[in-house]
Biopython code that builds the backbone (N, CA, C, O; Angstrom):
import numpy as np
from Bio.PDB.StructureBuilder import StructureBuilder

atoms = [
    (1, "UNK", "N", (8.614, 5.146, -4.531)),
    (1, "UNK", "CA", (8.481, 4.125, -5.544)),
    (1, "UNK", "C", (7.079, 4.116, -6.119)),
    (1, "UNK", "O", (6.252, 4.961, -5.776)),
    (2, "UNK", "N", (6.760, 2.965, -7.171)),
    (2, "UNK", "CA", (5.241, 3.044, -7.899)),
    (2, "UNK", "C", (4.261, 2.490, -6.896)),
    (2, "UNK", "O", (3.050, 2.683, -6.782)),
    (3, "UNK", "N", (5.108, 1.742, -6.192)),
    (3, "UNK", "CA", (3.626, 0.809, -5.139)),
    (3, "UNK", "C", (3.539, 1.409, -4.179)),
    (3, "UNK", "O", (2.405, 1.664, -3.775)),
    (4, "UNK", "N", (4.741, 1.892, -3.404)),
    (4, "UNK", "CA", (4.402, 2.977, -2.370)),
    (4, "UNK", "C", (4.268, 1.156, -1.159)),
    (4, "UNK", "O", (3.447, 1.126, -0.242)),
    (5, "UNK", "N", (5.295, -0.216, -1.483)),
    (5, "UNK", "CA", (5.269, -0.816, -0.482)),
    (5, "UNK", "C", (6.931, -0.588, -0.072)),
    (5, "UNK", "O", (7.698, 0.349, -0.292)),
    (6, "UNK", "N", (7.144, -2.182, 0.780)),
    (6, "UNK", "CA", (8.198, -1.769, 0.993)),
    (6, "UNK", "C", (8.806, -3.386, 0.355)),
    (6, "UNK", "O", (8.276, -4.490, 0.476)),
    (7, "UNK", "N", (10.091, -3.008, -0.337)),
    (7, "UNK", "CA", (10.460, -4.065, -1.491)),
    (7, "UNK", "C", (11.370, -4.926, -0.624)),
    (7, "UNK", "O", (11.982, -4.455, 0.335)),
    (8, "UNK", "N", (11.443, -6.271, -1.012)),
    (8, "UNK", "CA", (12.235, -7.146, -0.345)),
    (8, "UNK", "C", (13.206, -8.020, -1.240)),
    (8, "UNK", "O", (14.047, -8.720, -0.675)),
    (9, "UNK", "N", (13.113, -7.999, -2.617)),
    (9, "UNK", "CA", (13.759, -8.363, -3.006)),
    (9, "UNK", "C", (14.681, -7.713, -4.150)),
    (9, "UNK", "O", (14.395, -6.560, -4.474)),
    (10, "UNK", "N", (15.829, -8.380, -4.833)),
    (10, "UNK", "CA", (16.084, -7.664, -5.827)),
    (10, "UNK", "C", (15.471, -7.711, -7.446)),
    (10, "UNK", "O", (15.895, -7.134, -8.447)),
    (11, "UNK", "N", (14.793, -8.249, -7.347)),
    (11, "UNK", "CA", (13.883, -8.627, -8.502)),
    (11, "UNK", "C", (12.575, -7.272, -8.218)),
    (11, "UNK", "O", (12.398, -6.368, -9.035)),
    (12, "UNK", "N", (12.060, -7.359, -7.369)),
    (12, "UNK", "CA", (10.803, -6.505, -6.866)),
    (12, "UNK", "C", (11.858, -4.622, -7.498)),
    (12, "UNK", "O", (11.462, -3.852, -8.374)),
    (13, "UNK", "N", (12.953, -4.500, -6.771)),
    (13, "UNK", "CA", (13.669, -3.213, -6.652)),
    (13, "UNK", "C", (13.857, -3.188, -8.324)),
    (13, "UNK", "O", (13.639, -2.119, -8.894)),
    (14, "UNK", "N", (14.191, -4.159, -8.975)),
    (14, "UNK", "CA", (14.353, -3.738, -10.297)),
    (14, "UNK", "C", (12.971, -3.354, -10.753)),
    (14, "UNK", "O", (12.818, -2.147, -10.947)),
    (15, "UNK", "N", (12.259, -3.889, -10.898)),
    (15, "UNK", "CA", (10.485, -3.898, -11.421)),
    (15, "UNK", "C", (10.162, -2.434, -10.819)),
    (15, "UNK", "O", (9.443, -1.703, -11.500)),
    (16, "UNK", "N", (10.645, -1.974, -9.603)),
    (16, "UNK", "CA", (9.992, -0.518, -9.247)),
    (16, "UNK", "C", (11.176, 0.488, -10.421)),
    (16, "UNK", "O", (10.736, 1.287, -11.247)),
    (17, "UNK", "N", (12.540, 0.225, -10.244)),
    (17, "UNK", "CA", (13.013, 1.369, -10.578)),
    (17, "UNK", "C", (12.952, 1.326, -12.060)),
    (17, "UNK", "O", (13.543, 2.212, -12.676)),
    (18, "UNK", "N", (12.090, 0.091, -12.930)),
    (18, "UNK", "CA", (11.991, 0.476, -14.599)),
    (18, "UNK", "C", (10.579, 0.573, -14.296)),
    (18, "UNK", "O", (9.962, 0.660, -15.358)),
    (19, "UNK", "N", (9.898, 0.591, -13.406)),
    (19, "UNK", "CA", (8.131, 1.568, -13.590)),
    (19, "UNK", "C", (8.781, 2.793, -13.233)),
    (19, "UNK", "O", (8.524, 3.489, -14.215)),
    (20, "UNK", "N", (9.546, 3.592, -12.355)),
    (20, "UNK", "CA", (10.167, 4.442, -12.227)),
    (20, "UNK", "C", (10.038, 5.630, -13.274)),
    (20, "UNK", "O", (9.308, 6.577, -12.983)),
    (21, "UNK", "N", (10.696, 5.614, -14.436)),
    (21, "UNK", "CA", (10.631, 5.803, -15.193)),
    (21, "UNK", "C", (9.649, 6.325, -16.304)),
    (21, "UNK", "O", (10.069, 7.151, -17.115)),
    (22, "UNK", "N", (8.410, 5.889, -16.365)),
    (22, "UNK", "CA", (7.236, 5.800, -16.918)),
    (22, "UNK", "C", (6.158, 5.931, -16.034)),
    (22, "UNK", "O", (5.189, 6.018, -16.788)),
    (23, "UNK", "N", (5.788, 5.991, -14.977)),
    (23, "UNK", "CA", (4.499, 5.882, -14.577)),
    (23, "UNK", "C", (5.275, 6.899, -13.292)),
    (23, "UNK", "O", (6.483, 7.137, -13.326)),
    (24, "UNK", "N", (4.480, 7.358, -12.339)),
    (24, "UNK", "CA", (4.494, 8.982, -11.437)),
    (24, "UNK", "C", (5.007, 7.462, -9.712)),
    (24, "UNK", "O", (4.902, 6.237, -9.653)),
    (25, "UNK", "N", (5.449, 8.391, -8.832)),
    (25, "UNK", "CA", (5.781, 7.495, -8.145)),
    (25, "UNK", "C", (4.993, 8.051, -6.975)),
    (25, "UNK", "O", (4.801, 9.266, -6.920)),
    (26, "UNK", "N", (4.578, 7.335, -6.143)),
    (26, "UNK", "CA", (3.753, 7.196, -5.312)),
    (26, "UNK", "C", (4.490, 7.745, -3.656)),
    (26, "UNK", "O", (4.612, 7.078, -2.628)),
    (27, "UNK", "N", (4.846, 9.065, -3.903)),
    (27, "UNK", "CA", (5.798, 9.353, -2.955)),
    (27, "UNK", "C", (5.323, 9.702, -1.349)),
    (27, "UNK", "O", (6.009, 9.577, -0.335)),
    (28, "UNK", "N", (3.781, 10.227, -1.480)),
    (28, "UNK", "CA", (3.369, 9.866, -0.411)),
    (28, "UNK", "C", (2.667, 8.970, 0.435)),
    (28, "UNK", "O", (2.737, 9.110, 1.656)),
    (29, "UNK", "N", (1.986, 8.048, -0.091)),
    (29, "UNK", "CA", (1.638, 6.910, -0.063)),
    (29, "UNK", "C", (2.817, 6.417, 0.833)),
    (29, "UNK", "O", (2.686, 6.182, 2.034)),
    (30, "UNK", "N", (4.530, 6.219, -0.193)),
    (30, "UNK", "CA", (5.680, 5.693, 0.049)),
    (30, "UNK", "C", (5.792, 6.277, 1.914)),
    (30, "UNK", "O", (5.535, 5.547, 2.871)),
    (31, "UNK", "N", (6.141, 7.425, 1.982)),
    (31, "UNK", "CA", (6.403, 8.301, 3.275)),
    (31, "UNK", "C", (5.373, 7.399, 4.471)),
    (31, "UNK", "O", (5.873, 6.865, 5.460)),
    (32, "UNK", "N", (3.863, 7.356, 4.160)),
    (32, "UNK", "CA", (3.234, 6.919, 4.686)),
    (32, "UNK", "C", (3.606, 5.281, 5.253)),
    (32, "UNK", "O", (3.882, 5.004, 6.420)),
    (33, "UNK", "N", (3.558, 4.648, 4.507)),
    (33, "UNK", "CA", (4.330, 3.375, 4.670)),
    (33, "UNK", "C", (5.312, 3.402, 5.530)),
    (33, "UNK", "O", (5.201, 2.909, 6.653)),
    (34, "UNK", "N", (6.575, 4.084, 5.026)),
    (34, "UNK", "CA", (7.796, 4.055, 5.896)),
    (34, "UNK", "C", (7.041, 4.442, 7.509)),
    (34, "UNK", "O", (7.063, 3.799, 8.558)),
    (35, "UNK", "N", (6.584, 5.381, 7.266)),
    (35, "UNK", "CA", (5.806, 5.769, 8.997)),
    (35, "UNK", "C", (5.150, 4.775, 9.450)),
    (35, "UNK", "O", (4.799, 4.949, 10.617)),
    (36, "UNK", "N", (4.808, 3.693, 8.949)),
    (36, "UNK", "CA", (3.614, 2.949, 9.313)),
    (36, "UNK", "C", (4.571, 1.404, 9.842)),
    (36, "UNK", "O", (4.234, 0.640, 10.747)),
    (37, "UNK", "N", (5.539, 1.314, 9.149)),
    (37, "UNK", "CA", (6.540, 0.641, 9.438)),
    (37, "UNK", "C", (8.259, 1.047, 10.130)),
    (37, "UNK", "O", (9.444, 0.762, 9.961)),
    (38, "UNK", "N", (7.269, 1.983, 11.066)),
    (38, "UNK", "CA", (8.509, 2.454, 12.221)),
    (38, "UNK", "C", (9.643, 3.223, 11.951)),
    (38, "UNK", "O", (10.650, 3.295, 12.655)),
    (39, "UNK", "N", (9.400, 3.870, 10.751)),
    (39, "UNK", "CA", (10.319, 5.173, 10.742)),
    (39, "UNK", "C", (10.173, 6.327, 11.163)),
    (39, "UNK", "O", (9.149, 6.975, 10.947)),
    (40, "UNK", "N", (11.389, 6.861, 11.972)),
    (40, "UNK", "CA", (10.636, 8.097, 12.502)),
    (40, "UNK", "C", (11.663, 9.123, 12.255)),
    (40, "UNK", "O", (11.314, 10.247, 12.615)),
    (41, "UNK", "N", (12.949, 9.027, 11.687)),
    (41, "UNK", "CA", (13.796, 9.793, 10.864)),
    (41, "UNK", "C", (13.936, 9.758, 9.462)),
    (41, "UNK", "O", (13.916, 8.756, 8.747)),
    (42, "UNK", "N", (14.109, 11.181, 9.059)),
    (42, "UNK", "CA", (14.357, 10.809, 7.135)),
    (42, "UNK", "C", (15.332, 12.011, 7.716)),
    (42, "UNK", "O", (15.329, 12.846, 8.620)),
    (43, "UNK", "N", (16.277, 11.511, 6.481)),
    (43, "UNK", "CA", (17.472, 11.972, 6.189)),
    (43, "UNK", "C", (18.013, 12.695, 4.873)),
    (43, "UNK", "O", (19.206, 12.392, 4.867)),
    (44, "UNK", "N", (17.796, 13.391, 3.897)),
    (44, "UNK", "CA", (17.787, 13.625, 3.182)),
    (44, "UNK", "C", (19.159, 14.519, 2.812)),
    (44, "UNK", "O", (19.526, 15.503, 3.454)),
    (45, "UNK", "N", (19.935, 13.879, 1.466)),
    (45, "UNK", "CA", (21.426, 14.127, 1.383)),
    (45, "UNK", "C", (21.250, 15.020, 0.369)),
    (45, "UNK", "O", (20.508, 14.601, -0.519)),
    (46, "UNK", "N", (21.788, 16.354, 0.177)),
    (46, "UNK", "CA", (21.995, 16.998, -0.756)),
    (46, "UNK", "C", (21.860, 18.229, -0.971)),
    (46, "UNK", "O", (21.377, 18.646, 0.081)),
    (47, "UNK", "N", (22.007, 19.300, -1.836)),
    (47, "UNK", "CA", (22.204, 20.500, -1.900)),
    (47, "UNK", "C", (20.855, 21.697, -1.678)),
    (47, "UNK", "O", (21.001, 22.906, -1.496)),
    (48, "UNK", "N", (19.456, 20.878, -1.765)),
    (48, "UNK", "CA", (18.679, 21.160, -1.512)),
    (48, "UNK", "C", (17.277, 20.494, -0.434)),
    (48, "UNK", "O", (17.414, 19.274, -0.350)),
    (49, "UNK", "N", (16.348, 20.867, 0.161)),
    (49, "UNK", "CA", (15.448, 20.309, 0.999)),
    (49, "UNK", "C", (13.961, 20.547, 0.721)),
    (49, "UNK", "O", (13.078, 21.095, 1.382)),
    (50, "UNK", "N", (13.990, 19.636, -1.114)),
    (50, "UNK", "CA", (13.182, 20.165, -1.452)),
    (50, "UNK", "C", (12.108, 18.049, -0.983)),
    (50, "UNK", "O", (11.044, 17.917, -1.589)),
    (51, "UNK", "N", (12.399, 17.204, -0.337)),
    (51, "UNK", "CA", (11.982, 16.272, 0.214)),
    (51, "UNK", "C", (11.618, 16.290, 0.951)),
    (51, "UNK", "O", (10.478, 15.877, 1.166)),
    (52, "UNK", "N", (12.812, 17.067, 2.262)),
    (52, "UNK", "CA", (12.153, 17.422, 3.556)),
    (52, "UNK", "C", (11.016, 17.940, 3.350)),
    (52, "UNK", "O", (10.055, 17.214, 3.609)),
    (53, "UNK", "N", (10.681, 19.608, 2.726)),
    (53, "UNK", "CA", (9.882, 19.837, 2.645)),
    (53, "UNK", "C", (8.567, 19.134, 2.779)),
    (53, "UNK", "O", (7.645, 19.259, 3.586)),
    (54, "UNK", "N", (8.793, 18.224, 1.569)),
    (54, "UNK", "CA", (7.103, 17.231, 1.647)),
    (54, "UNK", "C", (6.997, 16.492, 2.063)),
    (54, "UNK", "O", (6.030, 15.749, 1.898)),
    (55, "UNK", "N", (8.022, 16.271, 2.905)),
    (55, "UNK", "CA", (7.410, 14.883, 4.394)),
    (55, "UNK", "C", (7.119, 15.538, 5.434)),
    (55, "UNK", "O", (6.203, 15.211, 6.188)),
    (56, "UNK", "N", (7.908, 16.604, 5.614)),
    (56, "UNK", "CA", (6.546, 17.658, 6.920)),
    (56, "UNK", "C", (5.470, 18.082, 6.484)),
    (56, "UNK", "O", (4.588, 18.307, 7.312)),
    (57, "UNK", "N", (5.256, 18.274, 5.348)),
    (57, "UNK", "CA", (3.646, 18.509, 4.650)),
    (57, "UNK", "C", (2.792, 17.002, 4.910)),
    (57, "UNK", "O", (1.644, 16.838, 5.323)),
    (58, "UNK", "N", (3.972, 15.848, 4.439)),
    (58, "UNK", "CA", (2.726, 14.806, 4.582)),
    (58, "UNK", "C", (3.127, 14.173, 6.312)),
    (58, "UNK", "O", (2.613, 13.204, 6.870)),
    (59, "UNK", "N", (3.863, 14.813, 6.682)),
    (59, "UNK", "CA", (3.692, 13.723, 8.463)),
    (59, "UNK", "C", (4.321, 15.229, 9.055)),
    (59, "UNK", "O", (5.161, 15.870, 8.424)),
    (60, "UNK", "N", (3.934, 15.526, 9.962)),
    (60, "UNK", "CA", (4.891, 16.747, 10.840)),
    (60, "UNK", "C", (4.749, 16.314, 11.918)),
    (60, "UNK", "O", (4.169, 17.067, 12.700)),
    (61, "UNK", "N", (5.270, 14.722, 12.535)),
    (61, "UNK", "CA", (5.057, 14.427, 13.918)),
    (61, "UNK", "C", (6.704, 13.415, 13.601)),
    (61, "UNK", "O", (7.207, 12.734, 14.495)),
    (62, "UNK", "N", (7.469, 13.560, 11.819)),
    (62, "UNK", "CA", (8.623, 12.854, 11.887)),
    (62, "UNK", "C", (9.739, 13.842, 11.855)),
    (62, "UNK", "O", (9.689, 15.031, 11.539)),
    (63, "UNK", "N", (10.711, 13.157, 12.227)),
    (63, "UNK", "CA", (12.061, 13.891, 12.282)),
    (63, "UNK", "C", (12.578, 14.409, 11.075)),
    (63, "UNK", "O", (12.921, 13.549, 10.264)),
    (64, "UNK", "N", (12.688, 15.299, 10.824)),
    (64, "UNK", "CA", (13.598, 15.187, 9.403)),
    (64, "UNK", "C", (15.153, 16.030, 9.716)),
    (64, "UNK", "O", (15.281, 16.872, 10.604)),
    (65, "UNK", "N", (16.357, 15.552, 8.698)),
    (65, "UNK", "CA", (17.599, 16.329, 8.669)),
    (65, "UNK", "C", (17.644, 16.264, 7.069)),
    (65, "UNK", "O", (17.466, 15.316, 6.304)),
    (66, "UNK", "N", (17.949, 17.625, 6.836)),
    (66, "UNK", "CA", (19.356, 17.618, 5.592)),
    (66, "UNK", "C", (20.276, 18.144, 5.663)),
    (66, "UNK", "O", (20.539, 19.180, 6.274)),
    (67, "UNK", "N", (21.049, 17.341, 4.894)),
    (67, "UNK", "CA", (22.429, 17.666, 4.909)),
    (67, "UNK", "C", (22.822, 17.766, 3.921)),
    (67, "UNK", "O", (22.529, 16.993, 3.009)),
    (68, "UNK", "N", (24.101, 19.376, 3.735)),
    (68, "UNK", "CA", (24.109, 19.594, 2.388)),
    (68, "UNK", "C", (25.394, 19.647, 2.442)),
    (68, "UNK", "O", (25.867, 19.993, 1.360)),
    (69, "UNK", "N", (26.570, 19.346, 3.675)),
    (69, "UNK", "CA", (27.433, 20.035, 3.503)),
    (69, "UNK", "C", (28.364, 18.688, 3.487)),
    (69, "UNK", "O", (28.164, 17.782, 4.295)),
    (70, "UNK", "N", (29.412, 18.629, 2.486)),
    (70, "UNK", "CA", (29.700, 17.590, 2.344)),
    (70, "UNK", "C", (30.883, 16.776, 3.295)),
    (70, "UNK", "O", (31.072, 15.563, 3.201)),
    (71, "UNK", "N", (31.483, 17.489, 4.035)),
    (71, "UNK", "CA", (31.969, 17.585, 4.972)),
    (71, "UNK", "C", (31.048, 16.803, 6.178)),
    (71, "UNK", "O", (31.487, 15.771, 6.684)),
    (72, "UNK", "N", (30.083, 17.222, 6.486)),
    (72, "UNK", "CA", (28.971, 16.416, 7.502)),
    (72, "UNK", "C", (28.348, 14.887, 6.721)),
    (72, "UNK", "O", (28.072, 13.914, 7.423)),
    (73, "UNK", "N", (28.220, 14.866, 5.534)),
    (73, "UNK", "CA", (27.963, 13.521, 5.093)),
    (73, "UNK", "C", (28.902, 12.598, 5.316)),
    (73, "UNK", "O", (28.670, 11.432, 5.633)),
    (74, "UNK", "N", (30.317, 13.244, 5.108)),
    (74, "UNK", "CA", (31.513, 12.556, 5.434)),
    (74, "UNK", "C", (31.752, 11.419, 6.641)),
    (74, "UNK", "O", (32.403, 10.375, 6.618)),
    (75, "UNK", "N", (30.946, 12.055, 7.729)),
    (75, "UNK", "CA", (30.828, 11.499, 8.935)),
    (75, "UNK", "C", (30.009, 9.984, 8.858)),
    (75, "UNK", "O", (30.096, 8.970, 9.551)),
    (76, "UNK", "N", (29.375, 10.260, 7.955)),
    (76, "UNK", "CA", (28.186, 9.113, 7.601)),
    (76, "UNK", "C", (28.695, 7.661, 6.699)),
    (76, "UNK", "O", (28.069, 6.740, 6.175)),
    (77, "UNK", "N", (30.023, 7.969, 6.818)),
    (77, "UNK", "CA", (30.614, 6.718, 6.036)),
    (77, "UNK", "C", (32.026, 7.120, 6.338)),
    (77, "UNK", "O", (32.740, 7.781, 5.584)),
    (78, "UNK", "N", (32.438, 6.538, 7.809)),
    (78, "UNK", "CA", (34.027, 7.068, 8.473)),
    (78, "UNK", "C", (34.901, 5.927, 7.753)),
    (78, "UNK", "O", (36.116, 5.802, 7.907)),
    (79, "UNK", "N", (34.122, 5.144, 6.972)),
    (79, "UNK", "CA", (35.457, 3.809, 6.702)),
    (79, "UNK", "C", (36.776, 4.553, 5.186)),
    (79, "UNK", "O", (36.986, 5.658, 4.687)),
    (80, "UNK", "N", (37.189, 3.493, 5.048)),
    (80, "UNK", "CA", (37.712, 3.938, 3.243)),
    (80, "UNK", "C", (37.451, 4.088, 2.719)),
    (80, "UNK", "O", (38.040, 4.848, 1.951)),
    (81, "UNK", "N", (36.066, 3.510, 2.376)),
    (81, "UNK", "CA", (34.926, 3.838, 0.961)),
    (81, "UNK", "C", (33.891, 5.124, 1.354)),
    (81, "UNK", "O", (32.767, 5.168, 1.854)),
    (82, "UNK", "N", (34.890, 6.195, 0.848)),
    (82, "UNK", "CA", (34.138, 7.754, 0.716)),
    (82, "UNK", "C", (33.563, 7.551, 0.305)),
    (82, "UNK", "O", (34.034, 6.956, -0.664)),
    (83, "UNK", "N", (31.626, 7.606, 0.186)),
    (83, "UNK", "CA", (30.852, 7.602, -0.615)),
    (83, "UNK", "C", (30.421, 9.008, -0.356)),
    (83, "UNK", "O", (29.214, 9.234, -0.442)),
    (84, "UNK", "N", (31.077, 9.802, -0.108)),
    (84, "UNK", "CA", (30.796, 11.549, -0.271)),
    (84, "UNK", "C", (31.422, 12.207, -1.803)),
    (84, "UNK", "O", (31.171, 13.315, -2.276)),
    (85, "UNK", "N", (32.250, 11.197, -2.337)),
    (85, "UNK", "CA", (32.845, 11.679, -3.702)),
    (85, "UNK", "C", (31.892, 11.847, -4.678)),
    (85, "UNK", "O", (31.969, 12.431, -5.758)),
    (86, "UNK", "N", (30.948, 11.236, -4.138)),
    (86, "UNK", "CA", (30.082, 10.676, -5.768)),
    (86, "UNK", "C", (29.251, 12.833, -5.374)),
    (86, "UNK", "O", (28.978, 13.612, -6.287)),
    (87, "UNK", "N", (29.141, 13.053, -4.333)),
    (87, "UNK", "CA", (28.023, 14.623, -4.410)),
    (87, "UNK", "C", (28.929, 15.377, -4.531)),
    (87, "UNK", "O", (28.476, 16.468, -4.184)),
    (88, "UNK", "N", (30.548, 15.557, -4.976)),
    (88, "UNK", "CA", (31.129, 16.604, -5.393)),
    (88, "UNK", "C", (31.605, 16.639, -7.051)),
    (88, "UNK", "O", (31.985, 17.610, -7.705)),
    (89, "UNK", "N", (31.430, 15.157, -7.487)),
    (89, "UNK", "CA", (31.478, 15.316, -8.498)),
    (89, "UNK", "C", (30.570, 15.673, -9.664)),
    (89, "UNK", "O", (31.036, 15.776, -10.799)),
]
sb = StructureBuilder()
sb.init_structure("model")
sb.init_model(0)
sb.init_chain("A")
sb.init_seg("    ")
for serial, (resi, resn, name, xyz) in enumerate(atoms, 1):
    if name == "N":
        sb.init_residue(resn, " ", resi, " ")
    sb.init_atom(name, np.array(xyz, "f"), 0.0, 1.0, " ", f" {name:<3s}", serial, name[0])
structure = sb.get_structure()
């Protein structure tokens, strides 16, 4: 995001994702934060690991996975609401 905090509301989430847009986002800063506030997995969904990549550049003491195969995301939402449809379409 632009502040690189961590957002709590839905007013705050709108205000980041229309700076989004216009101004560069503060992605390691962001990474940093999440680490600083007890994350120690990133997960990254999709056909490429071009994220992973730069969170072991900016932390290589966190976990990272990607997953590209859509079949294994599948697992990640066992209810009725496939939300694996939306990465094949």
């Amino acid at each position: 995001n632009i502040s690189a905090q961590m957002l709590n509301s839905v007013e705050d989430l709108r205000h980041e994702l229309h700076g989004q847009l216009t101004r560069p986002v503060q992605w390691t800063n962001s990474v940093h934060t999440m680490v600083e506030h007890g994350v120690e997995t990133f997960v990254e969904l999709g056909p490429k690991q071009v994220l992973t990549g730069l969170i072991r550049r900016i932390n290589s003491q966190v976990q990272t996975l990607s997953l590209s195969d859509v079949e294994i995301v599948k697992l990640l939402y066992p209810s009725e609401n496939d939300a694996s449809a939306s990465l094949t379409a």
